[in-house]
Residue, then its C-alpha position, 0 to 999 in steps of 0.5 A: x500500500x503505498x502511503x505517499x498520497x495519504x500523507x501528502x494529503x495529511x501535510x496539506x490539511x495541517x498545512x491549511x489548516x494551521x494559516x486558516x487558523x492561526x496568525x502565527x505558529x512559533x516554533x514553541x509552541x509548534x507540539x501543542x499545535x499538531x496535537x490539536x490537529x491530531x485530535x481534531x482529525x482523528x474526530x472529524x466524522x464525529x462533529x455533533x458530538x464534539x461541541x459537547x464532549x469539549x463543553x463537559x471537559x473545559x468544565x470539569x478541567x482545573x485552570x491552567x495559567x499561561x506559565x504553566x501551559x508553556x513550562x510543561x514538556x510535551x509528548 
């Protein structure tokens, strides 16, 4: 099975995805940006049940200050 074409595919949605949607992406913070895509591809069929799913979580979730946000490792 050759995956080049998927892949290119992938690349081209994070792609347009990340200057659809942000004003700039630094180096940074660049492991938080494609876990965000990783998460939102992988649920893109499940649309109707994603509003809900985020709204039960950012409930529940404690705060998170910005120092903390950009100190933790991630992976």
């Amino acid at each position: 099975m050759d995956l080049l074409p998927w892949a290119h595919t992938v690349f081209s949605n994070l792609k347009s995805w990340l200057t659809g949607t942000y004003h700039g992406v630094s180096k940074k913070h660049l492991p938080r940006y494609l876990l965000e895509f990783v998460y939102r591809f992988n649920r893109r069929w499940k649309q109707l049940d994603l509003f809900d799913f985020v709204l039960t979580a950012s409930a529940q979730a404690a705060p998170m200050p910005y120092r903390r946000l950009t100190a933790e490792p991630v992976g």
